[in-house]
DRENTIPA-874564 format. One record per atom (N, C-alpha, C): x, y, z; residue in one letter. Coordinates in steps of 0.1 Angstrom, whole numbers, padded with zeros to 4 digits, always signed. Example, Ala and Ser with C-alpha at 12.3 -4.5 7.8 and 13.67 -1.06 7.14 Angstrom:
2
+0132-0057+0078A/+0123-0045+0078A/+0132-0033+0078A/+0128-0022+0071S/+0137-0011+0071S/+0129+0000+0079S/
# end
This chain:
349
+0192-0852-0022X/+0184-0842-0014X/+0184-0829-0021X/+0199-0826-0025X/+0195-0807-0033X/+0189-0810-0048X/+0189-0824-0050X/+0185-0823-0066X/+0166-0825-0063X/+0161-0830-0051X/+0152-0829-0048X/+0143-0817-0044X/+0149-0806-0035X/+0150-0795-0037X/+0149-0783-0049X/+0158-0788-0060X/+0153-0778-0070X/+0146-0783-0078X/+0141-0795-0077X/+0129-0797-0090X/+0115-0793-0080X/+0115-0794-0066X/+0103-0788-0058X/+0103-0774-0063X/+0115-0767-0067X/+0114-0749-0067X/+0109-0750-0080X/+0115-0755-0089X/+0113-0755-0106X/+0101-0759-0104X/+0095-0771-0099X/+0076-0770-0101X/+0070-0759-0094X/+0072-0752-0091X/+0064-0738-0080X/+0062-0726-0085X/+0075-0725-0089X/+0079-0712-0102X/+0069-0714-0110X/+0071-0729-0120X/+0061-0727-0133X/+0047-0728-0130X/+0042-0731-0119X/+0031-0730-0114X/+0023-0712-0108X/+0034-0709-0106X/+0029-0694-0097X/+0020-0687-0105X/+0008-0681-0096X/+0006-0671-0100X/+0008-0656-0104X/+0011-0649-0115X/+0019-0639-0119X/+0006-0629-0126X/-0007-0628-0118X/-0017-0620-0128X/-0019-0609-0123X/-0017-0609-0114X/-0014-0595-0109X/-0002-0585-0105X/+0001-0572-0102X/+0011-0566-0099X/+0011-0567-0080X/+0004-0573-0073X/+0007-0580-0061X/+0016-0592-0062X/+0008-0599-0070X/+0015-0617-0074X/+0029-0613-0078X/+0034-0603-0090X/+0046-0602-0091X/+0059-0598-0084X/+0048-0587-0073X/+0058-0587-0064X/+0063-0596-0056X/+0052-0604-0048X/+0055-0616-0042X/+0062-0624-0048X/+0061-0628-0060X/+0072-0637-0068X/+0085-0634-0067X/+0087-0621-0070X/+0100-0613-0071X/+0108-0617-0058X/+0099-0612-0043X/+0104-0616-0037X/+0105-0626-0024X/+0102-0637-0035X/+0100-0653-0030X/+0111-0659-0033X/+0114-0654-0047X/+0124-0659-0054X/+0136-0656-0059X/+0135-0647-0062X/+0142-0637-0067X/+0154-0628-0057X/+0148-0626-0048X/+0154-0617-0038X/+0165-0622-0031X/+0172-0609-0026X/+0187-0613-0020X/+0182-0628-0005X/+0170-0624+0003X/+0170-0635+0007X/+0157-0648+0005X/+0155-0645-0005X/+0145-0655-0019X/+0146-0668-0014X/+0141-0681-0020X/+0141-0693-0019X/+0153-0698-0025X/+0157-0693-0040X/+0168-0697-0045X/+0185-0691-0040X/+0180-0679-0036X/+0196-0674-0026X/+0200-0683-0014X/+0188-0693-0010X/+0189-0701+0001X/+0195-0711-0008X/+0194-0720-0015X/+0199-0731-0024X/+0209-0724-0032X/+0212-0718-0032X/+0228-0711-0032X/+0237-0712-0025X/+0233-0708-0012X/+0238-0709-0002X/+0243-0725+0001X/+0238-0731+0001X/+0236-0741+0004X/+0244-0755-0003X/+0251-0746-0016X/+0257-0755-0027X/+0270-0759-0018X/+0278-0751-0013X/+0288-0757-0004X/+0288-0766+0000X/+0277-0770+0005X/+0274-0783+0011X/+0269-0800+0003X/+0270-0792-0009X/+0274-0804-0020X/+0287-0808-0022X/+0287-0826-0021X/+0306-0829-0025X/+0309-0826-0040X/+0324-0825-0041X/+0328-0816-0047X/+0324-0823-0058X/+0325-0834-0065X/+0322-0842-0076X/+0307-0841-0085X/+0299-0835-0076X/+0287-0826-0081X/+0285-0816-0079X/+0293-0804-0068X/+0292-0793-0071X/+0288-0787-0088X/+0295-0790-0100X/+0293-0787-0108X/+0281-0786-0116X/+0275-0796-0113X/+0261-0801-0120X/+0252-0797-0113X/+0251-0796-0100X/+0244-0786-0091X/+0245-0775-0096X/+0254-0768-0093X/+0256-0752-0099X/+0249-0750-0111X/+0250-0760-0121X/+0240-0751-0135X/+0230-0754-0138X/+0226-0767-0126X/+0211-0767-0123X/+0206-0755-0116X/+0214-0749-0106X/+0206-0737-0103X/+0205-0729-0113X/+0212-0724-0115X/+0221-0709-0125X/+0207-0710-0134X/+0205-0724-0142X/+0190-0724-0154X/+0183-0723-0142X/+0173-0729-0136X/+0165-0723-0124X/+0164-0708-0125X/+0173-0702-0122X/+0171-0691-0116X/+0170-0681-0132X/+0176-0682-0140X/+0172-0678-0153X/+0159-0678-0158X/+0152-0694-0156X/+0140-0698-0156X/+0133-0685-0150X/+0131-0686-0139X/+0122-0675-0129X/+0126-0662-0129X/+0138-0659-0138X/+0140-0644-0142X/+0130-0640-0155X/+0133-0655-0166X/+0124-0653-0177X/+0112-0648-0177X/+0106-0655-0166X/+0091-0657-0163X/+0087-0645-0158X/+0092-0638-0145X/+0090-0626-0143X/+0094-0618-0152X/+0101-0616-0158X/+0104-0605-0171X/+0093-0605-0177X/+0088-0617-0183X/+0074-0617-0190X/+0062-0611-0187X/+0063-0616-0173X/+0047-0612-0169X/+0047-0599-0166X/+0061-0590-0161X/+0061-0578-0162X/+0060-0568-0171X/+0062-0572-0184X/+0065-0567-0197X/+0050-0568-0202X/+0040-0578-0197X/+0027-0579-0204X/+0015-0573-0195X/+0021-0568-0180X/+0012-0558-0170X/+0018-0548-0177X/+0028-0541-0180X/+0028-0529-0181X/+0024-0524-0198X/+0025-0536-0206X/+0019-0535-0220X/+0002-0534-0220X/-0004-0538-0206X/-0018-0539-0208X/-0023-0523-0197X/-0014-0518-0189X/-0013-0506-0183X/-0018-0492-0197X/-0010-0496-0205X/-0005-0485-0210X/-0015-0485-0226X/-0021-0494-0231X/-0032-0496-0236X/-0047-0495-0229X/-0046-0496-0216X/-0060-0493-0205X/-0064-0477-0207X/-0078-0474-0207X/-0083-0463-0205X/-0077-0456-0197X/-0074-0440-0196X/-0072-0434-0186X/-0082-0430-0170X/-0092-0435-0175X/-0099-0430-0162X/-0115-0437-0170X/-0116-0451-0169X/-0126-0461-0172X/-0140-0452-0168X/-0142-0444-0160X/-0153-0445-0147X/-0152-0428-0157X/-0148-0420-0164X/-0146-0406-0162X/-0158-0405-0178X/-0169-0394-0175X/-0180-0394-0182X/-0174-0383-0194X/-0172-0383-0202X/-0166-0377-0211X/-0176-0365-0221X/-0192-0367-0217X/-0198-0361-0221X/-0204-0351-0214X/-0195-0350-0193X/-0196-0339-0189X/-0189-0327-0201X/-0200-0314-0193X/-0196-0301-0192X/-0180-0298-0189X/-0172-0292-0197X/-0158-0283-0190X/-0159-0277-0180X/-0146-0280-0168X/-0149-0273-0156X/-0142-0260-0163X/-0149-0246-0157X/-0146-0234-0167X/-0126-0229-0161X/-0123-0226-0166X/-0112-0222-0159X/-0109-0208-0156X/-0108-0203-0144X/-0108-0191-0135X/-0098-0185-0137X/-0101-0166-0147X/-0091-0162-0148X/-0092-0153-0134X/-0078-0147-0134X/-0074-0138-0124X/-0079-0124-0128X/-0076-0113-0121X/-0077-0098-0123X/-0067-0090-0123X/-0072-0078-0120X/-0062-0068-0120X/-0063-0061-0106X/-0056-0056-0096X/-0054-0059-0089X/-0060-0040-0088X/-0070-0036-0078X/-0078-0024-0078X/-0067-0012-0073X/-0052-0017-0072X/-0042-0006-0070X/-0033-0002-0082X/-0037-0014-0088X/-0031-0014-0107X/-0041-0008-0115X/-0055-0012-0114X/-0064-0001-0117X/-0065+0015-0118X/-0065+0014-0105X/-0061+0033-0099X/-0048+0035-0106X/-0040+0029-0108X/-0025+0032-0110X/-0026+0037-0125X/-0034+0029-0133X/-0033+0032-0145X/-0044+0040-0151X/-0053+0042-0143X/-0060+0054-0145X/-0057+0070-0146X/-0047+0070-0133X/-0040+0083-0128X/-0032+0088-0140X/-0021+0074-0145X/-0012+0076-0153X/-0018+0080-0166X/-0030+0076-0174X/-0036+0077-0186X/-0041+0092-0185X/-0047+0098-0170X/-0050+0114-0167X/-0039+0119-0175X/-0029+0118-0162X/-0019+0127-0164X/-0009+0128-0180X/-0011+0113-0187X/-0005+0114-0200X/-0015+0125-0210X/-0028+0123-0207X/-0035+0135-0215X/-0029+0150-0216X/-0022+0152-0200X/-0015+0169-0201X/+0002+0165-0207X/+0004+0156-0207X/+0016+0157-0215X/+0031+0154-0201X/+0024+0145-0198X/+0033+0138-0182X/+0039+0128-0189X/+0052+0121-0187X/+0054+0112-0193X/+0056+0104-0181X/+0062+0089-0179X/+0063+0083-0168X/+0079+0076-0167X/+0083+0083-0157X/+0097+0078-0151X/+0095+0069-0143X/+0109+0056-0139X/+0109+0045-0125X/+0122+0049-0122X/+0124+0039-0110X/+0140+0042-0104X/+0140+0032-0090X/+0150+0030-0088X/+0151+0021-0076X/+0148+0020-0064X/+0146+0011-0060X/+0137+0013-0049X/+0148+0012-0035X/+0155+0011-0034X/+0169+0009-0025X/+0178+0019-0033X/+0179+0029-0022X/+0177+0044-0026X/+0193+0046-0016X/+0205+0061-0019X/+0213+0060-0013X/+0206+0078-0006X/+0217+0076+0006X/+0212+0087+0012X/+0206+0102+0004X/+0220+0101-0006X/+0219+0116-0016X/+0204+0116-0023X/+0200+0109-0028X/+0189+0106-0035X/+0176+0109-0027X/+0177+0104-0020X/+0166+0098-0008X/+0160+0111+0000X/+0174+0120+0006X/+0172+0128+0018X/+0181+0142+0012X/+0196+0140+0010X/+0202+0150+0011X/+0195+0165-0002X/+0196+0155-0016X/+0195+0163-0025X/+0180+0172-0025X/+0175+0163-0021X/+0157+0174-0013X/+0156+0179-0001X/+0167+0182-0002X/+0171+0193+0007X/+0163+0193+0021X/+0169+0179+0028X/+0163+0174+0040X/+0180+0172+0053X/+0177+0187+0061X/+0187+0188+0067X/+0193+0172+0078X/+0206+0176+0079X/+0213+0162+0088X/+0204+0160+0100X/+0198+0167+0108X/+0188+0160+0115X/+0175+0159+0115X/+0169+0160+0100X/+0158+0157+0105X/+0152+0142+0108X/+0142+0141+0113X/+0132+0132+0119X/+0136+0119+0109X/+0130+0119+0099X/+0125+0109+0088X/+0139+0101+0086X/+0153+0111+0090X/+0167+0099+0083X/+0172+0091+0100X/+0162+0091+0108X/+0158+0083+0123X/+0157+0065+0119X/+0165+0059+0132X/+0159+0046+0124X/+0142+0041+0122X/+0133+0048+0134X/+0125+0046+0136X/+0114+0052+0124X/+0119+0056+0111X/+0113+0065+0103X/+0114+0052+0091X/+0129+0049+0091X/+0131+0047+0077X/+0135+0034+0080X/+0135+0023+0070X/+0140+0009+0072X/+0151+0013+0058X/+0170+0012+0071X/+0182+0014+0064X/+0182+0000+0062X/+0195+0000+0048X/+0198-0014+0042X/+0215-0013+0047X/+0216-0027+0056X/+0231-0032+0060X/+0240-0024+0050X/+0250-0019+0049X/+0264-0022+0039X/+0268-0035+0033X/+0270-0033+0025X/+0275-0043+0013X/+0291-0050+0020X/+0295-0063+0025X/+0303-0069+0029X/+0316-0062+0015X/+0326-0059+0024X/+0336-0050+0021X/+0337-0037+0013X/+0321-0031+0018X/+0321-0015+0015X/+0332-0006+0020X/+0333-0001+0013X/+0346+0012+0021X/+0340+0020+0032X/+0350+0024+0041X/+0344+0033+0051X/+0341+0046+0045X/+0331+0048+0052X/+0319+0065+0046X/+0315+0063+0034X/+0310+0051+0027X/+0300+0052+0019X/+0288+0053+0027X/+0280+0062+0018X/+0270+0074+0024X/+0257+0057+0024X/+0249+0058+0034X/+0242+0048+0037X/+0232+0050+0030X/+0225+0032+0025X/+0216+0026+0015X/+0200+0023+0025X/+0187+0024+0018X/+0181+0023+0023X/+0166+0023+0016X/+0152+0016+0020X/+0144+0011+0009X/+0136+0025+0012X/+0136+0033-0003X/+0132+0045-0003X/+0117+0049+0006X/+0121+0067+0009X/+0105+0065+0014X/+0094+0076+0009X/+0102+0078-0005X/+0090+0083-0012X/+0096+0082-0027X/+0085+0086-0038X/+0089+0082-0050X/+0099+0100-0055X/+0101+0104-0046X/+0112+0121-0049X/+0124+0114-0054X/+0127+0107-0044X/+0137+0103-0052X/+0141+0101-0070X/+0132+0096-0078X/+0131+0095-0090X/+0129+0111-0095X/+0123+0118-0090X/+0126+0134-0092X/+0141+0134-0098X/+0148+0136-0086X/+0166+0140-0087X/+0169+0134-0094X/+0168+0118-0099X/+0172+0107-0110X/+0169+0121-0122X/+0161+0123-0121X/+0153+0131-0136X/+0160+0137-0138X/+0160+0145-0130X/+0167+0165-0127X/+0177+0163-0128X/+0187+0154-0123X/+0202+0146-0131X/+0206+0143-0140X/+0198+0136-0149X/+0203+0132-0160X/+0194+0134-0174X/+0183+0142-0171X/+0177+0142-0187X/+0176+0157-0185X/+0172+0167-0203X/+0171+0177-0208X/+0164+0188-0198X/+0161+0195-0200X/+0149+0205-0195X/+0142+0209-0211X/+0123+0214-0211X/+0120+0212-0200X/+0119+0196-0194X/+0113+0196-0181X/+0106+0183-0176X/+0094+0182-0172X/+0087+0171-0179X/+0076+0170-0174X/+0073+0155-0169X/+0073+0149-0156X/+0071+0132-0156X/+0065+0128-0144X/+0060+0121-0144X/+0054+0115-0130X/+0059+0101-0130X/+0059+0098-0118X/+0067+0085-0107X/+0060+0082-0099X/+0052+0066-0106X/+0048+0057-0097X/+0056+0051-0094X/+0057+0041-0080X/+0067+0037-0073X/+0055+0027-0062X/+0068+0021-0052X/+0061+0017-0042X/+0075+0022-0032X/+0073+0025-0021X/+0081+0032-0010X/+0077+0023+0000X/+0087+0028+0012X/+0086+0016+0026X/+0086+0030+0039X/+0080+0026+0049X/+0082+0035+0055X/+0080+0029+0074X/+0086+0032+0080X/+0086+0019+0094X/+0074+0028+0102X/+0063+0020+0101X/+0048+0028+0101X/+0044+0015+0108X/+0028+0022+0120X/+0028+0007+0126X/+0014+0004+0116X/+0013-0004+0113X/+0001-0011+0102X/-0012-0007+0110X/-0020-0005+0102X/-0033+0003+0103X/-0045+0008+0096X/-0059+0006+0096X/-0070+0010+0088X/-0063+0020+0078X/-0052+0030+0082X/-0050+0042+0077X/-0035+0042+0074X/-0029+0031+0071X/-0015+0033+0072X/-0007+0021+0071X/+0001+0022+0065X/+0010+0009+0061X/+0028+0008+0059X/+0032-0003+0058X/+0049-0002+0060X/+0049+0002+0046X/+0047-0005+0042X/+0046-0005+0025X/+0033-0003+0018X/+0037+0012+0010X/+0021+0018+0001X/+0031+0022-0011X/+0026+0029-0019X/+0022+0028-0034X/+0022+0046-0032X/+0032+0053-0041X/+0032+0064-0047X/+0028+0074-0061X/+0025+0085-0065X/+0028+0088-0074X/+0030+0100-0076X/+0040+0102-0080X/+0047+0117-0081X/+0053+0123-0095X/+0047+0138-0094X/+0047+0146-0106X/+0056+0157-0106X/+0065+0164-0114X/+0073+0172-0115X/+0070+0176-0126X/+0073+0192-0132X/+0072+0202-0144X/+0084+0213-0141X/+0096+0213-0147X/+0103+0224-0146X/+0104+0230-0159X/+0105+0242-0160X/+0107+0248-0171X/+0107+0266-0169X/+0110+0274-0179X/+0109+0285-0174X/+0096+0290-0177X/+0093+0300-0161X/+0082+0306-0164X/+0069+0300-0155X/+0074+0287-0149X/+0065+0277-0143X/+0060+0287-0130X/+0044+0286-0127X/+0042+0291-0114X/+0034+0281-0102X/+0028+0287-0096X/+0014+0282-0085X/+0006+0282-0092X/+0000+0289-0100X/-0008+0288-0104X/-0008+0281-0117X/+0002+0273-0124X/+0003+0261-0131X/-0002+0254-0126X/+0006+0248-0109X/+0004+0239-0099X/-0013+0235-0098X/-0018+0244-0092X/-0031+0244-0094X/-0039+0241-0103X/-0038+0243-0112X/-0045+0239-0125X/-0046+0225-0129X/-0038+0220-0127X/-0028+0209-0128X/-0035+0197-0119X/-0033+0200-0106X/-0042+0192-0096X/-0055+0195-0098X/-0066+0208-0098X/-0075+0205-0104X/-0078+0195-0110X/-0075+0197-0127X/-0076+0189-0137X/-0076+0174-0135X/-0066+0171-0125X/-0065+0156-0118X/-0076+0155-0118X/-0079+0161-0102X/-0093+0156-0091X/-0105+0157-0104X/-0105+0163-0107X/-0121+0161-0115X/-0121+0155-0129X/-0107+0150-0131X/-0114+0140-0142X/-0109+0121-0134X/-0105+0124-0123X/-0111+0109-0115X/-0122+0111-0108X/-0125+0120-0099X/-0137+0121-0091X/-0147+0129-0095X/-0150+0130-0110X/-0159+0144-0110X/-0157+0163-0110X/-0163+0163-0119X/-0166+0179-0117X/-0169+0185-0104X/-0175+0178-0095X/-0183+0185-0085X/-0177+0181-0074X/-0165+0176-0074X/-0160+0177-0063X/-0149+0188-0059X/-0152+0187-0040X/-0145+0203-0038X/-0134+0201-0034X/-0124+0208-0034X/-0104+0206-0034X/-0104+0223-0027X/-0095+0218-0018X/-0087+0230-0008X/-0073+0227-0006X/-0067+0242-0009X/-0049+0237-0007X/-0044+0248+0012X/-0041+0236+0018X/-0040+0238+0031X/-0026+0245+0032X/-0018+0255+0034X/-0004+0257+0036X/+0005+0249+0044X/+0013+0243+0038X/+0024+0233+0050X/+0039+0232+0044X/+0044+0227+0047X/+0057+0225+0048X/+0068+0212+0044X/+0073+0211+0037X/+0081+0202+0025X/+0098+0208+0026X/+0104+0200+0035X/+0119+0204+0022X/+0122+0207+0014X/+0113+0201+0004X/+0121+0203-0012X/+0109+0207-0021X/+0099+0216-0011X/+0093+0230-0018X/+0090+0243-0011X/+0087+0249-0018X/+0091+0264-0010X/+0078+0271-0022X/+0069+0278-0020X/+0057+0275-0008X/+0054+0259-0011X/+0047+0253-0004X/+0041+0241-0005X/+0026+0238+0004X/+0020+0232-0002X/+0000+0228+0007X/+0003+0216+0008X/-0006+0215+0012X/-0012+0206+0015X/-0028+0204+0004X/-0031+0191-0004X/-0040+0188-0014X/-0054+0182-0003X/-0067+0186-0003X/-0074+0182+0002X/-0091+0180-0006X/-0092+0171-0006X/-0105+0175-0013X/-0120+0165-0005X/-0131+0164-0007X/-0140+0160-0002X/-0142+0148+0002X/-0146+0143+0013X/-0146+0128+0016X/-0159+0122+0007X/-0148+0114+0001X/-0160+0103-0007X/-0164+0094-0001X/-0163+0092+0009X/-0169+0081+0016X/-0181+0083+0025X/-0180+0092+0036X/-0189+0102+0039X/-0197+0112+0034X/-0190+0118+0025X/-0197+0129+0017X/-0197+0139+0027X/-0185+0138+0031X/-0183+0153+0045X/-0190+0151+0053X/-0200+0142+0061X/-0202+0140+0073X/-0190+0136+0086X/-0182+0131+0078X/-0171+0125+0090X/-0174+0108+0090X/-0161+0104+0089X/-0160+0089+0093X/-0141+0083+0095X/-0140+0074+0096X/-0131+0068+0101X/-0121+0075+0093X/-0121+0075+0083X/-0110+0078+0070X/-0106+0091+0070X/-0117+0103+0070X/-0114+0115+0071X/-0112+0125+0087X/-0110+0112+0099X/-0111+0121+0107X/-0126+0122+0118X/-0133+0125+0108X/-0147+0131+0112X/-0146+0146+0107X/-0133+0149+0097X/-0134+0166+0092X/-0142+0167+0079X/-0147+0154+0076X/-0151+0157+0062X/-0144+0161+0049X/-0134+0161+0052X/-0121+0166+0042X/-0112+0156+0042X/-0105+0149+0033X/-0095+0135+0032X/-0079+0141+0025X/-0070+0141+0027X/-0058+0148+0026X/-0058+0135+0012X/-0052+0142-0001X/-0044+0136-0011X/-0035+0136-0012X/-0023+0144-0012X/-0012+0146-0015X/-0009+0155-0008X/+0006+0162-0011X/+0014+0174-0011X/+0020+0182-0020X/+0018+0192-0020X/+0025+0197-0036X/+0032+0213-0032X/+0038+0218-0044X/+0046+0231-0038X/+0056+0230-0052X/+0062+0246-0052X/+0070+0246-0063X/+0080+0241-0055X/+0094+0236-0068X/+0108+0228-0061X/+0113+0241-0056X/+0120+0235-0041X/+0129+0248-0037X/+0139+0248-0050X/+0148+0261-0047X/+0158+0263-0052X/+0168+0253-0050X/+0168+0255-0041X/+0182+0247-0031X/+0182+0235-0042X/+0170+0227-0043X/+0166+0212-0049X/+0168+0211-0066X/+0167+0222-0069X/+0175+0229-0081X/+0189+0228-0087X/+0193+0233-0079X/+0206+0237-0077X/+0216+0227-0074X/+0209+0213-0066X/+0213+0203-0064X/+0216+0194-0074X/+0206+0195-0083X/+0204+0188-0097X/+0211+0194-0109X/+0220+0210-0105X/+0229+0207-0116X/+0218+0221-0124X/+0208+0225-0119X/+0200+0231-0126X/+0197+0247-0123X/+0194+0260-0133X/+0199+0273-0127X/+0185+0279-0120X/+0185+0280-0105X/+0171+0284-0103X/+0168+0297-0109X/+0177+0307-0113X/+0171+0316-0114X/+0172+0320-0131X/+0169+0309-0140X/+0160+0305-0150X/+0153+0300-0152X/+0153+0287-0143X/+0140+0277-0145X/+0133+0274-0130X/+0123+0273-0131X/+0112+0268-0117X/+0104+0258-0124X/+0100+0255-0112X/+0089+0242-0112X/+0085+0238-0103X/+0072+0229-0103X/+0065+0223-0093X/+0068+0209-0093X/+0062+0203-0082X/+0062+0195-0081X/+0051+0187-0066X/+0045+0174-0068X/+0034+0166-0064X/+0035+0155-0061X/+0028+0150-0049X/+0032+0136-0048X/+0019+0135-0042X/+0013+0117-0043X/-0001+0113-0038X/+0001+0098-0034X/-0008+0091-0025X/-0003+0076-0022X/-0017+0074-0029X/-0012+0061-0036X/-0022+0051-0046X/-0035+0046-0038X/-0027+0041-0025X/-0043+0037-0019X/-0048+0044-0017X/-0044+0059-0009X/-0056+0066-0004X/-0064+0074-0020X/-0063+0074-0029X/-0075+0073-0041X/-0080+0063-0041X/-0076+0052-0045X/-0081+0037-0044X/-0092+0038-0031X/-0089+0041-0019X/-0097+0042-0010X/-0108+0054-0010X/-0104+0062-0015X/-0116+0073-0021X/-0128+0066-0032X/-0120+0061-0043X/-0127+0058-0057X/-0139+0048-0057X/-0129+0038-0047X/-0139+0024-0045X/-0142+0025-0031X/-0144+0040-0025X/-0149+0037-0010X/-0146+0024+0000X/-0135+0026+0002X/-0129+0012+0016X/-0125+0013+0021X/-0130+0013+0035X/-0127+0019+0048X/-0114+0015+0054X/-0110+0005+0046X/-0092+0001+0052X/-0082-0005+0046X/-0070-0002+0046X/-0061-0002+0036X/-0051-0017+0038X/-0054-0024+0051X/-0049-0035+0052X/-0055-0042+0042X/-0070-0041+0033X/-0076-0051+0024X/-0068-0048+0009X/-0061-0041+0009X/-0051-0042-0001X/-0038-0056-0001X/-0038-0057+0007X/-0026-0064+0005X/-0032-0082+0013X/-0042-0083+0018X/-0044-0090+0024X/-0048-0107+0020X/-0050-0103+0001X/-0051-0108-0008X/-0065-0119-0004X/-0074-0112+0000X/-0092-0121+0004X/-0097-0123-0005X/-0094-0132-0016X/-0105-0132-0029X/-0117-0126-0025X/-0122-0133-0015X/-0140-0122-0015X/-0139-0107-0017X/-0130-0097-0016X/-0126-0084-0016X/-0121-0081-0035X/-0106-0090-0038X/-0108-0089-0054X/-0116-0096-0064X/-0124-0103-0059X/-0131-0105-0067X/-0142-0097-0071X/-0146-0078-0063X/-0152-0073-0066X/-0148-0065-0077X/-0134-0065-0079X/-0130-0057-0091X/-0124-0064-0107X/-0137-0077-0106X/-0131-0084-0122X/-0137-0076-0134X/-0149-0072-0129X/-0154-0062-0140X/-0152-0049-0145X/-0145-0046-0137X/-0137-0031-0137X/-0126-0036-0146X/
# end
């Protein structure tokens, strides 16, 4: 009966179909498998007396060799005829290239490096600095008293303490203007100074046509002796009208700065209205740029430096509100919002 048995399996094997990678599977596991045809006549050899056990046994053992051969082969000549096969039989080879889509420059990197190419013309060089700023940096040394407003949680987004900081390290936090890189300057390099600081700053702001957590700075400093307002002025001038034209009008509003003494307010004409009034400017016709003012003393003095040798000014402006002048756009969430239909207006630029 079992010798009957494996010559039925031995005729079946050499008969199988093996022309396809379905058929081989099936084969595989017909026969082959832990519970296959031949793992059953395995099983099963116990039940031969013991006087043929032996002869049984290496009639399976070749069997099953047999149908390993077999499958090895037919597997070895699908994957030899795989790998010789066209890659794509059906693919027209005398199409057109699909073109491949470069990216841009991003209309805040634009503005950014416009401003900076201005200002290198007067002899500005360009400083960076960290953006996780500690209190001294941030507030104390621009001479921003223990309570004002801005060191509120509601103002500034603070950064935890460092797991096993010492008690009264002066607290960390994601800067909220590019001044900070000022003091970096006024610390540690020569006099005179002349540098501007692009940056990006955070500020806990509710998101808005006109306003954002996270915007884009750039800030100018000049100390040296002899520096006045009327440098200052010239200075911003020369900005505004070689981004916007000769013919645009600039008004310096008087206001108020910590870490200047006098200090305006920068204002110049709505480009988007053309001083009729619209969302951006209010309805005043006038669009706020920056702030500027000479450095107090105090901010001086902080840095290690003698005010009553050297003075200087100093400026700060946010990137999108030019960007939103230059390229007229009525809202500043399309900065960050990343709508191809929106950057894709600026591949040509």
């Amino acid at each position: 009966m079992m010798q009957e048995s494996i010559a039925s399996l031995a005729a079946e094997i050499t008969a199988a179909d093996l022309s396809s990678t379905a058929h081989l599977d099936a084969f595989r596991i017909s026969y082959l498998g832990r519970k296959g045809r031949l793992a059953d006549l395995f099983d099963q050899l116990k039940t031969v007396p013991g006087e043929e056990k032996r002869a049984v046994g290496q009639q399976l053992n070749a069997l099953k060799q047999q149908a390993q051969a077999r499958f090895d082969d037919a597997q070895q000549a699908a994957d030899s005829a795989a790998d010789n096969a066209p890659a794509n039989p059906d693919f027209d080879y005398t199409l057109p290239p699909v073109p491949n889509a470069l990216g841009t420059r991003h209309p805040l990197s634009l503005v950014r490096e416009e401003m900076m190419r201005v200002f290198a013309r007067i002899g500005f060089a360009i400083a960076e600095g960290p953006e996780i700023e500690d209190d001294w940096h941030n507030f104390t040394a621009l001479n921003f008293p223990e309570n004002h407003p801005a060191r509120d949680m509601q103002d500034t987004f603070f950064v935890a303490p460092a797991a096993g900081a010492e008690a009264g390290t002066q607290p960390h936090l994601l800067r909220t203007h590019t001044s900070t890189v000022q003091v970096r300057v006024m610390e540690s390099e020569p006099l005179p100074i002349r540098k501007v600081m692009p940056g990006r700053v955070f500020r806990n702001e509710a998101i808005s046509a006109r306003a954002h957590m996270m915007f884009h700075q750039v800030e100018g400093i000049f100390i040296d002796e002899g520096v006045s307002f009327a440098d200052l002025k010239q200075t911003v001038y020369y900005f505004v009208q070689e981004l916007f034209g000769a013919d645009i009008d600039i008004r310096f509003r008087p206001s108020f700065f910590p870490f200047t003494e006098p200090s305006a307010e920068i204002d110049i004409t709505c480009l988007i209205c053309k001083g009729t009034g619209c969302n951006i400017c209010k309805g005043a016709g006038w669009v706020e740029i920056g702030g500027c003012g000479m450095v107090d003393p105090a901010v001086l003095e902080n840095a290690k430096i003698d005010s009553d040798k050297y003075s200087g000014y100093a400026w700060g402006m946010g990137i999108e509100r030019i960007a939103m002048l230059k390229y007229q756009i009525k809202d500043l969430r399309l900065f960050t919002e990343n709508d191809m239909r929106f950057l894709r207006q600026f591949e040509a630029l």
